[in-house]
KOLFIDREN-427069 format. One record per residue (C-alpha): residue number from 1; residue in one letter; x, z, y. Coordinates in pm, whole numbers. Example, Ala and Ser with C-alpha at 12.3 -4.5 7.8 and 13.67 -1.06 7.14 Angstrom:
BEGIN
(node 1, "A", (1230, 780, -450)) (node 2, "S", (1367, 714, -106)) 
END
This chain:
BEGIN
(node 1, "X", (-4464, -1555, 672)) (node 2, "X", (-4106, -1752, 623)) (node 3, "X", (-3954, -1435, 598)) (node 4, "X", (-4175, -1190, 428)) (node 5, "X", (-4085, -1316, 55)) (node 6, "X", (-4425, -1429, 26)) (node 7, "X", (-4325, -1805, -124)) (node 8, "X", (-4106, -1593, -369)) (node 9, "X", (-4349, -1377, -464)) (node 10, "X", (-4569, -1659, -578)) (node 11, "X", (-4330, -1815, -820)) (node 12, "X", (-4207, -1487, -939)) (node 13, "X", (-4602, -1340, -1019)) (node 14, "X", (-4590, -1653, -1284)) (node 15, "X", (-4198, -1554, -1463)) (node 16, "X", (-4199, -1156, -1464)) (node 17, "X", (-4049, -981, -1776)) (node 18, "X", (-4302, -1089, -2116)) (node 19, "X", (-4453, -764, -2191)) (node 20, "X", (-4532, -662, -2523)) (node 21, "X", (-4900, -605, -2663)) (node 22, "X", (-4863, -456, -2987)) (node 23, "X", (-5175, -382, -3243)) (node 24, "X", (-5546, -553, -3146)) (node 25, "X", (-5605, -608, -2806)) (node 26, "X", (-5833, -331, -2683)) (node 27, "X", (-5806, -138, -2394)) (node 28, "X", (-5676, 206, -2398)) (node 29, "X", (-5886, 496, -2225)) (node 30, "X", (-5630, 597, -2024)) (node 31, "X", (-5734, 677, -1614)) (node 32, "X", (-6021, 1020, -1595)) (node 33, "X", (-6313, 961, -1394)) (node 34, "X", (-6710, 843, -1460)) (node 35, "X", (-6760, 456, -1523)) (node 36, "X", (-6962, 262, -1371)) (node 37, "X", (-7326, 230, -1552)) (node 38, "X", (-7340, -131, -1670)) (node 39, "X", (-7685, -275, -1625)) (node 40, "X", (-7900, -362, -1931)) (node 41, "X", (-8061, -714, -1962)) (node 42, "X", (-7773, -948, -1762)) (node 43, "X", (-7742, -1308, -1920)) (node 44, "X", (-7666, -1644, -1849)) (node 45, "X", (-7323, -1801, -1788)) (node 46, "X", (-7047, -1655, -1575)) (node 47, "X", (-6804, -1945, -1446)) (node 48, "X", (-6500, -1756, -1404)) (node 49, "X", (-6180, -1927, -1188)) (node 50, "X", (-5829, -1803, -1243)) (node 51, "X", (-5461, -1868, -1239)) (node 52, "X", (-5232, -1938, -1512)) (node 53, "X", (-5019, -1658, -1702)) (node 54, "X", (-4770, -1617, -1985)) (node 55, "X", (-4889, -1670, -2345)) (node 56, "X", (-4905, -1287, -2353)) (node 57, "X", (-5098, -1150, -2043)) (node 58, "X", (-5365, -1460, -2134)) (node 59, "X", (-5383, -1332, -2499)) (node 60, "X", (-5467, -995, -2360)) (node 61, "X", (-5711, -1107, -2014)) (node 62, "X", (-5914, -1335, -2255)) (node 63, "X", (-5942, -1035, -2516)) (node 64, "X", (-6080, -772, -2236)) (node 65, "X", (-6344, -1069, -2111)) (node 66, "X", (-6392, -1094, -2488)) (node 67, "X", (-6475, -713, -2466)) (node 68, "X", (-6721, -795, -2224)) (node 69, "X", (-6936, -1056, -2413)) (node 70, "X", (-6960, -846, -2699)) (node 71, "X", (-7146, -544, -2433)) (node 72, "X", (-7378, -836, -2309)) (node 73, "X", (-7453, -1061, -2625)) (node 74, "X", (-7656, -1269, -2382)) (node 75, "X", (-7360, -1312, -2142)) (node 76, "X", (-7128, -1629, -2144)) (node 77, "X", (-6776, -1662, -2020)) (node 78, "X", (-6657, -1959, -1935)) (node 79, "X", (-6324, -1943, -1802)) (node 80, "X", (-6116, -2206, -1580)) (node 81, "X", (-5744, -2194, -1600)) (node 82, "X", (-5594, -2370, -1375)) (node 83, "X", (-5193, -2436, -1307)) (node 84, "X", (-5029, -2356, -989)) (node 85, "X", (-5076, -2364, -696)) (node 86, "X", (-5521, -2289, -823)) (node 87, "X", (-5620, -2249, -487)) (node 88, "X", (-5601, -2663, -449)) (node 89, "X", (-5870, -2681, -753)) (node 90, "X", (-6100, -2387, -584)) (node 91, "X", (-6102, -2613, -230)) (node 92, "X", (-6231, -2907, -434)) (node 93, "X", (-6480, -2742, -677)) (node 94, "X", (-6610, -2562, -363)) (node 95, "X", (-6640, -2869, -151)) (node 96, "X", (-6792, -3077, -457)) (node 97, "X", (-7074, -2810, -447)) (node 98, "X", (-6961, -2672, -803)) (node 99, "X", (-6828, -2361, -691)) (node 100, "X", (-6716, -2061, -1022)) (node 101, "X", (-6870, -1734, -940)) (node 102, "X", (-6587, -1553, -938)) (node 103, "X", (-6189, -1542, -911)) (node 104, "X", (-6040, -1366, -1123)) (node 105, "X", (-5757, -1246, -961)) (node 106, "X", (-5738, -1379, -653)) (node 107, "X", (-5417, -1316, -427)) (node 108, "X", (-5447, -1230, -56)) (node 109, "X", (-5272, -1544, 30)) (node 110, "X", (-5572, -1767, -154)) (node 111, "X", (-5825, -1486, -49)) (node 112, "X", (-5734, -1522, 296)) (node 113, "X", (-5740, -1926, 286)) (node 114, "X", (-6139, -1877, 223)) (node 115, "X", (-6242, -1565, 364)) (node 116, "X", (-6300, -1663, 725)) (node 117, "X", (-6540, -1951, 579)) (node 118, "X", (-6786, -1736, 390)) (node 119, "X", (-6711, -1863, 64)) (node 120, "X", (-6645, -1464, -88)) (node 121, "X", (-6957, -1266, -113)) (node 122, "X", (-6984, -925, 78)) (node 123, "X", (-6976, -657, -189)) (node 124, "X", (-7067, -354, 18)) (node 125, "X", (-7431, -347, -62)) (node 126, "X", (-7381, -402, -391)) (node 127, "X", (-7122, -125, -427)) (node 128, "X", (-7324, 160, -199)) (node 129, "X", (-7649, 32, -427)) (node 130, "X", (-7402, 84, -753)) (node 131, "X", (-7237, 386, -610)) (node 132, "X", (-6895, 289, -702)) (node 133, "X", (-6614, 551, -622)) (node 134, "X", (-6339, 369, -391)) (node 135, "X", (-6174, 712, -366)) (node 136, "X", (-5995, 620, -675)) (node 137, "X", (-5810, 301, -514)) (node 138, "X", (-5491, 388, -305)) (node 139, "X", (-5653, 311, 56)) (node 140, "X", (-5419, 31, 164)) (node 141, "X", (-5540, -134, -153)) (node 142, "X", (-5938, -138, 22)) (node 143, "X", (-5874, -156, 325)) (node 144, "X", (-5641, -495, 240)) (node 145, "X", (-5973, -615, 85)) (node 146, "X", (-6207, -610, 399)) (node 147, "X", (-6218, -881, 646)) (node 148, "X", (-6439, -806, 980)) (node 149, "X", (-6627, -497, 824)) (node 150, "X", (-6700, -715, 454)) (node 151, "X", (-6528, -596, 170)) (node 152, "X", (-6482, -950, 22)) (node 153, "X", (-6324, -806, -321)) (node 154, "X", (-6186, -510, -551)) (node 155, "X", (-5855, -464, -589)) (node 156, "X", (-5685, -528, -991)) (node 157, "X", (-5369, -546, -992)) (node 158, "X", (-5084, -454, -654)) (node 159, "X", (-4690, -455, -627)) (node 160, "X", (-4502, -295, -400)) (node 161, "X", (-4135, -307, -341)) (node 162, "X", (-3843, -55, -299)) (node 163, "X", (-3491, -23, -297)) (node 164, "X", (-3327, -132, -652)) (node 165, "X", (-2961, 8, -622)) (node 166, "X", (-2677, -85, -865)) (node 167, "X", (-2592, 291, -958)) (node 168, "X", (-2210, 203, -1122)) (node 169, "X", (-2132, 74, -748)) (node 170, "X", (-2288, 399, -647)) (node 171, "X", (-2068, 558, -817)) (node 172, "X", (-1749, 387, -756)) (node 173, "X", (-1782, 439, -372)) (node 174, "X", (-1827, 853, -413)) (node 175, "X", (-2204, 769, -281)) (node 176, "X", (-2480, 988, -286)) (node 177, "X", (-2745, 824, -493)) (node 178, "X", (-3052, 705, -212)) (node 179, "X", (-3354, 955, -200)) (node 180, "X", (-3651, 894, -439)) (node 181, "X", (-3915, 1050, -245)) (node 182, "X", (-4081, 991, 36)) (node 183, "X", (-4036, 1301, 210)) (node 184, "X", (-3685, 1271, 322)) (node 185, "X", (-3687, 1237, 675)) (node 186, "X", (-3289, 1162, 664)) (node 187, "X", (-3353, 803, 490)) (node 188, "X", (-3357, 569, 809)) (node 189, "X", (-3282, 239, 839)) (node 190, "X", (-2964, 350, 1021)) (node 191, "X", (-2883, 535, 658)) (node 192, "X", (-2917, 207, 469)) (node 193, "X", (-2723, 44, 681)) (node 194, "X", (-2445, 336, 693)) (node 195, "X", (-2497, 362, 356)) (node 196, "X", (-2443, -55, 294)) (node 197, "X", (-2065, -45, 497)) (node 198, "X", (-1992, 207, 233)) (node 199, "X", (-2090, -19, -33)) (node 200, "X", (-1911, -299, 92)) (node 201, "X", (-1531, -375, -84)) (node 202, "X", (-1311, -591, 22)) (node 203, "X", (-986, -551, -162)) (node 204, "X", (-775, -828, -80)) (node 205, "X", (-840, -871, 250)) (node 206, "X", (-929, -1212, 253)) (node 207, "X", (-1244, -1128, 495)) (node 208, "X", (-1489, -1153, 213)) (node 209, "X", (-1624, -876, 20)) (node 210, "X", (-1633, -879, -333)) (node 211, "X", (-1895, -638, -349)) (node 212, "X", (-2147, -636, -96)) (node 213, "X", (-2333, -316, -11)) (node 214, "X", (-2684, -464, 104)) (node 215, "X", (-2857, -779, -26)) (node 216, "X", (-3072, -823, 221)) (node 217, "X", (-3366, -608, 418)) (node 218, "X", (-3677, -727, 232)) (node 219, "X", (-4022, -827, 480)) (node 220, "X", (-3959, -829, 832)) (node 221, "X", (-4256, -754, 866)) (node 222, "X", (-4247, -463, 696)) (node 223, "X", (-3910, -356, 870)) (node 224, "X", (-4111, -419, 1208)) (node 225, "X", (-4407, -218, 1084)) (node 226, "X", (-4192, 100, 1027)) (node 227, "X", (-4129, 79, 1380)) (node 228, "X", (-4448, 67, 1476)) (node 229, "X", (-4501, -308, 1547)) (node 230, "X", (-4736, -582, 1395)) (node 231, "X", (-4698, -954, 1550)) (node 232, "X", (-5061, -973, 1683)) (node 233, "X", (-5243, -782, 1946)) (node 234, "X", (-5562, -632, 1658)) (node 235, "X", (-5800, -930, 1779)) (node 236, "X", (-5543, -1169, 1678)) (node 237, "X", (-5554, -1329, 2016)) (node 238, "X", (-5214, -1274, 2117)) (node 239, "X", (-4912, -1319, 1952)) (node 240, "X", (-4644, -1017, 1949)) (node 241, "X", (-4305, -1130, 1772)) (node 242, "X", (-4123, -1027, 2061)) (node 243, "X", (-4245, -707, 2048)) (node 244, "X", (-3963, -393, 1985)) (node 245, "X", (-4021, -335, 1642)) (node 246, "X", (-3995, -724, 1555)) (node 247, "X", (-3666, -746, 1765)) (node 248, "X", (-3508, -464, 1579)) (node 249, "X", (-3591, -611, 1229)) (node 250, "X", (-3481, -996, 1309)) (node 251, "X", (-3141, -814, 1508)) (node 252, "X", (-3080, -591, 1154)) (node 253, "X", (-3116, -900, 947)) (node 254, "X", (-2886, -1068, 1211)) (node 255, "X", (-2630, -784, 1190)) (node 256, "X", (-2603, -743, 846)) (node 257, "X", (-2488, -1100, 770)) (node 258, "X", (-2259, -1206, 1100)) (node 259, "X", (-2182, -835, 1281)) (node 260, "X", (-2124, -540, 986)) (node 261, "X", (-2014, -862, 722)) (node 262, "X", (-2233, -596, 423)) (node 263, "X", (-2462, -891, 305)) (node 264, "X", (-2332, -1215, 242)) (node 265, "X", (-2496, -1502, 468)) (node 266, "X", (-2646, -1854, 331)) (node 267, "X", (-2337, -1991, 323)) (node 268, "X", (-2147, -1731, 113)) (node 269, "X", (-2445, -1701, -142)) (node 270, "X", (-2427, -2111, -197)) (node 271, "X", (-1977, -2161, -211)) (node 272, "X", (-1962, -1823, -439)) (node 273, "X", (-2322, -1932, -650)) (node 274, "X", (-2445, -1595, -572)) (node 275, "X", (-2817, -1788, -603)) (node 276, "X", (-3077, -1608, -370)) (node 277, "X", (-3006, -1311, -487)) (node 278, "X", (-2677, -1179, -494)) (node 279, "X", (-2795, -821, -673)) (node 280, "X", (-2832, -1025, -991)) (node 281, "X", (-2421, -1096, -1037)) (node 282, "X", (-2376, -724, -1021)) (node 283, "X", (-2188, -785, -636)) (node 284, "X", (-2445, -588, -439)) (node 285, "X", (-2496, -216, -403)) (node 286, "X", (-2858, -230, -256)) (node 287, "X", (-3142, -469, -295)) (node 288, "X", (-3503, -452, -149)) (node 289, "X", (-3732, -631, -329)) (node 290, "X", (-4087, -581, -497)) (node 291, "X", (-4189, -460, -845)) (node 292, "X", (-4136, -763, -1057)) (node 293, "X", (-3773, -801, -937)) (node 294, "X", (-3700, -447, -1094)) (node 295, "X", (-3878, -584, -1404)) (node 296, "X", (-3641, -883, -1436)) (node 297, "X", (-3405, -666, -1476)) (node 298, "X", (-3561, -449, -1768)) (node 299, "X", (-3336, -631, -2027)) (node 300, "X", (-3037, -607, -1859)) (node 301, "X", (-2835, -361, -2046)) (node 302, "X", (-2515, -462, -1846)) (node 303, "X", (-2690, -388, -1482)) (node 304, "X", (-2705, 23, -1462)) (node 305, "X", (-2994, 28, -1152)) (node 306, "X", (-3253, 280, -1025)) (node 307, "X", (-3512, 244, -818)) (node 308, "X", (-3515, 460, -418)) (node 309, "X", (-3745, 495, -171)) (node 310, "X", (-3801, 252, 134)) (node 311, "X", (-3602, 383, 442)) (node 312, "X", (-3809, 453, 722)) (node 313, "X", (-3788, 368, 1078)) (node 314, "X", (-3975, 531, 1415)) (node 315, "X", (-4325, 476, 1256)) (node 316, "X", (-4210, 597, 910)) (node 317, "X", (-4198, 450, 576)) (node 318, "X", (-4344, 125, 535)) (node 319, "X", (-4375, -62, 197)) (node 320, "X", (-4474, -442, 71)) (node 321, "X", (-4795, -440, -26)) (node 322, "X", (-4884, -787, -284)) (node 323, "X", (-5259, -771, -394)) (node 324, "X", (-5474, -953, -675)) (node 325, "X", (-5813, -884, -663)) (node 326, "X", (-6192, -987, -792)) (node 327, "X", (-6355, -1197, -542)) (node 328, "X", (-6732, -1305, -598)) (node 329, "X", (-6834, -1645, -511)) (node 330, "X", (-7080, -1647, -205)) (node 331, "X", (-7273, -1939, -355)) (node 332, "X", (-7198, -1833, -774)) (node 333, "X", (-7537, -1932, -994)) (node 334, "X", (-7549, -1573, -1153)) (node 335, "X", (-7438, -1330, -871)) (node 336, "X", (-7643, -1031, -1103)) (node 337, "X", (-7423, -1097, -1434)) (node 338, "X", (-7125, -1170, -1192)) (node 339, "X", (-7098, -827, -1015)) (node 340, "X", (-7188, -634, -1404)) (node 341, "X", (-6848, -851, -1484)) (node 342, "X", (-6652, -667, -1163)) (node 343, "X", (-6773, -352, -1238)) (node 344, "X", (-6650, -360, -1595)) (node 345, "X", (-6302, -451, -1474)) (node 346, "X", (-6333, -197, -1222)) (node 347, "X", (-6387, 62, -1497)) (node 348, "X", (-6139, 354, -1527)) (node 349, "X", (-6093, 292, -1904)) (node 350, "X", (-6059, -78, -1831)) (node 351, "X", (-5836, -148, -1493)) (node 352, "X", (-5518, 28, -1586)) (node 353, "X", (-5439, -209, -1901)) (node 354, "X", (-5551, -501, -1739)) (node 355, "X", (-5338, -484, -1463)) (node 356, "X", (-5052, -391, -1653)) (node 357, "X", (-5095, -622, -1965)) (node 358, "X", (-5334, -887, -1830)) (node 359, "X", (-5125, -924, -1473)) (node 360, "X", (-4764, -744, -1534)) (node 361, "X", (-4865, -559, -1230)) (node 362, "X", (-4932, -154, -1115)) (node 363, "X", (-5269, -39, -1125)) (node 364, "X", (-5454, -7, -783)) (node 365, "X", (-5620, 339, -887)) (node 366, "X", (-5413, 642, -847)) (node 367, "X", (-5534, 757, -1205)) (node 368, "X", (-5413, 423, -1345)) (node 369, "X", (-5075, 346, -1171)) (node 370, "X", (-4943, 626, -1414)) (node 371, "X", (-5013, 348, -1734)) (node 372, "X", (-4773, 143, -1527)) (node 373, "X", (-4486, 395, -1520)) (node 374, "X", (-4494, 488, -1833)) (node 375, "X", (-4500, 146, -1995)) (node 376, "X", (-4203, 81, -1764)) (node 377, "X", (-4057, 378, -1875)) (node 378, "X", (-4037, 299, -2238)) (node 379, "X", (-3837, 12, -2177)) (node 380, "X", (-3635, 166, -1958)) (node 381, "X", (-3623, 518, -1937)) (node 382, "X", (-3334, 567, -1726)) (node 383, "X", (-3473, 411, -1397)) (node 384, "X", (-3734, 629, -1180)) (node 385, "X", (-4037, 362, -1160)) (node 386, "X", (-4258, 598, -1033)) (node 387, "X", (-4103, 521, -696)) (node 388, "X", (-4328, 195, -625)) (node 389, "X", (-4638, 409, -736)) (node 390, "X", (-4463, 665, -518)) (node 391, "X", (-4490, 402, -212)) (node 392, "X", (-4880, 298, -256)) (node 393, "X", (-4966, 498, 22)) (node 394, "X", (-4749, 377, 279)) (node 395, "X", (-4828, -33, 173)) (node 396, "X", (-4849, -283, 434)) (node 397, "X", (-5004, -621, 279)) (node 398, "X", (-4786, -884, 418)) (node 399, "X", (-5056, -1158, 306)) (node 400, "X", (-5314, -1072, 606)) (node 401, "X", (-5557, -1334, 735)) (node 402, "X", (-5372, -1489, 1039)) (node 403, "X", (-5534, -1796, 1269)) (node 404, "X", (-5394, -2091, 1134)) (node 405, "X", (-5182, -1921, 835)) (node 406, "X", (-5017, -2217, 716)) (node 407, "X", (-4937, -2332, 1077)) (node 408, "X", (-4772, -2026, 1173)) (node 409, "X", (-4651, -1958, 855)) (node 410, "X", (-4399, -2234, 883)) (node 411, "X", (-4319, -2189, 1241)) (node 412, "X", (-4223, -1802, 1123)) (node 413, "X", (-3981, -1988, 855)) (node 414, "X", (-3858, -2207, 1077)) (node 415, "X", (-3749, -2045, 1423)) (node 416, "X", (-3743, -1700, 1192)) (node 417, "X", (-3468, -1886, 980)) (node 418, "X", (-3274, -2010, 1237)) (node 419, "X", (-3244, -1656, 1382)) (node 420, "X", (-3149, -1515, 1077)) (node 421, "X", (-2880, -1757, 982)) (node 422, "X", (-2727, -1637, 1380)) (node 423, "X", (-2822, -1983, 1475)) (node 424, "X", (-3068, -1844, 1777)) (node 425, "X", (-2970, -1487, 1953)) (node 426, "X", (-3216, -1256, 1852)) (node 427, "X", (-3460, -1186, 2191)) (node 428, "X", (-3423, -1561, 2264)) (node 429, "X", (-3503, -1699, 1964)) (node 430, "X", (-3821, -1448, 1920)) (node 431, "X", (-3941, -1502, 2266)) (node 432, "X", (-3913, -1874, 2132)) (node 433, "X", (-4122, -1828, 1835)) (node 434, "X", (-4413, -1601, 2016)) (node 435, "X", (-4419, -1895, 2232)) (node 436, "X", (-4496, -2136, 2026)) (node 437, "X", (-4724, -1903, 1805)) (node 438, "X", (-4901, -1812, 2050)) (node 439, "X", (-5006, -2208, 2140)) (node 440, "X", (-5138, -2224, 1816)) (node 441, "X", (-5350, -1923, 1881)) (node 442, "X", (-5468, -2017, 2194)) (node 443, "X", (-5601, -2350, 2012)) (node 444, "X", (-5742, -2201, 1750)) (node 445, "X", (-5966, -2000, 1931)) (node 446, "X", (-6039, -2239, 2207)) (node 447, "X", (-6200, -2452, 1893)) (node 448, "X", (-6380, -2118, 1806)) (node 449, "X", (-6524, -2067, 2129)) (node 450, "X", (-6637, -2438, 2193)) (node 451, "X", (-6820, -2438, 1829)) (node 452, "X", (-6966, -2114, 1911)) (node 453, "X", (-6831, -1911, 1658)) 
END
């Protein structure tokens, strides 16, 4: 979506804070629970398609797969790195008949370019045959990872977002520091916002703050979601962005900006060079954003932040959900040797360091998100990171398959910017954008009825 960060949260997977792998690269028992039994006799070549990384997490991915060959002697990785954006090389190699047999990790936003054609293999029989224990995953994580009743992947790696707060402005306005739990029924969206005029200083009464007390509301989507609202009807037939709950987030982001003046608009971030994110400079009491923002910020000795929970709306908390996960090739050469390779990285003793180390990400297991917080931790010890392990449960992936993604992706950026930037009145401008959505849904499944699918 234009507005659900999800173009940012591409470019900032690939620059998030270089972690530090000290000693060999082997992978710490660290999450309880019975591993999957590997299978005895697997060989043969494993093609295995992935993104790029830093110098580091590749160092310590290509040592776990190294792991891996040494269990299964008879096993050979062969692994494709390819640069951004990778899903353009998986189109062609699949086209060309030349497919890899698996992604490793694949993103919902690729995942969801390829699901709807087959190309990802279902993995249910093979994970009732294997008995594999989903219980472990936080259940957003699965259920993010099924498309039409097939469970196209397993989750490795997820980030979710909360609010980072700059506590010395906290402090300097006689504020409360924001809950950290999720249990506070008092932290509404009408707190954030009561809490951002607070925030907001401006001492020379030129009209512009010089410290702003919100920077900015994070995924609409999500906003809409805590109030109950997702912009299609559940067959994905009709479009819904003028629905309540989509109102009330565009109208916050509206108000923030041009009717309470507590985040500063476009226009103010570009003539003070407050970049895209004004939080950075040390001018903004709140920011929403996901977990690799907070790490950017692990060096900064000069920025004294913690980390709150989401505030909630009608439908209570909802949080960001990004998602990498390993997807199996429909049409891979060695589906048997393929699936042993899953199951290792699935392993309890195995997922928690590679999603921490190998992707700079939380683990999707509820064991192994707790290797995440305290690595975190002993960077920074005075921020509270359990908070985005805290939010797993209430995740909403903002990545879902759509009809057309790209299509309506960029009509969601386009009319969604314009009312955002105060350029369209809220209801207008959304009744606007269902419109036209809602054309390109109506095509898209007249071609899908006329084909017969």
């Amino acid at each position: 979506m234009g507005h659900d960060g999800a173009t940012r949260s591409r470019r900032h997977r690939a620059a998030w804070l270089s972690l530090t792998i000290a000693g060999a690269l082997t992978v710490a028992v660290f999450a309880v629970g019975q591993a999957p039994t590997l299978a005895a006799g697997v060989s043969g070549k494993i093609e295995i398609f992935t993104g790029p990384g830093n110098a580091q997490t590749e160092k310590y991915q290509n040592g776990v797969l190294a792991q891996f060959e040494k269990a299964h002697p008879d096993v050979k990785l062969n692994v494709l790195r390819q640069p951004w954006p990778p899903e353009n090389k998986f189109q062609t190699l699949v086209a060309a008949g030349t497919p890899p047999d698996i992604w490793l990790s694949a993103g919902m936003y690729a995942s969801n370019q390829f699901v709807e054609q087959g190309v990802w293999r279902d993995l249910t029989p093979l994970i009732k045959r294997d008995k594999l224990d989903l219980e472990q995953y936080f259940a957003p994580t699965i259920e993010a990872t099924r498309f039409r009743g097939i469970q196209y992947g397993l989750p490795i790696a997820m980030f979710t977002d909360a609010v980072i707060y700059n506590v010395d402005l906290f402090n300097q306005a006689g504020l409360q520091e924001p809950p950290h739990d999720y249990n506070d029924a008092s932290w509404t969206w009408d707190k954030y916002l009561e809490y951002g005029k607070k925030l907001t200083r401006d001492t020379n009464g030129d009209g512009v703050p010089e410290i702003w007390g919100i920077d900015g509301l994070g995924s609409l989507d999500v906003v809409a979601a805590s109030y109950g609202t997702f912009p299609f009807s559940p067959d994905f037939r009709k479009a819904a962005y003028d629905a309540p709950g989509m109102v009330k987030a565009y109208q916050m982001a509206q108000d923030i900006q041009f009717r309470y003046h507590i985040s500063p608009t476009y226009d103010q971030r570009v003539k003070y060079n407050l970049g895209g994110v004004a939080f950075d400079k040390g001018v903004a009491g709140m920011l929403i954003d996901f977990t690799m923002r907070a790490g950017n910020y692990v060096a900064r000795k000069d920025l004294h932040f913690d980390i709150a929970a989401k505030p909630r709306g009608s439908a209570g908390p909802k949080v960001l959900l990004y998602l990498n996960s390993l997807n199996m090739v429909s049409t891979g050469r060695n589906p048997e040797a393929t699936w042993e390779l899953i199951k290792y990285l699935s392993r309890p003793d195995v997922l928690p360091g590679m999603a921490v180390y190998g992707y700079t990400a939380i683990p999707p297991t509820k064991d192994g998100a707790q290797l995440f917080i305290e690595h975190m931790k002993q960077q920074r010890p005075d921020v509270d990171w359990s908070v985005f392990v805290k939010g797993a449960p209430y995740a909403f992936p903002v990545e879902y398959w759509r009809p057309n993604y790209g299509e309506v992706y960029s009509l969601v950026g386009q009319v969604g910017g314009q009312i955002t930037n105060n350029e369209k009145e809220v209801t207008t401008g959304l009744k606007e954008l269902n419109s036209k959505v809602q054309a390109v849904l109506d095509k898209y499944w007249a071609v899908k009825e006329k084909s017969g699918n």
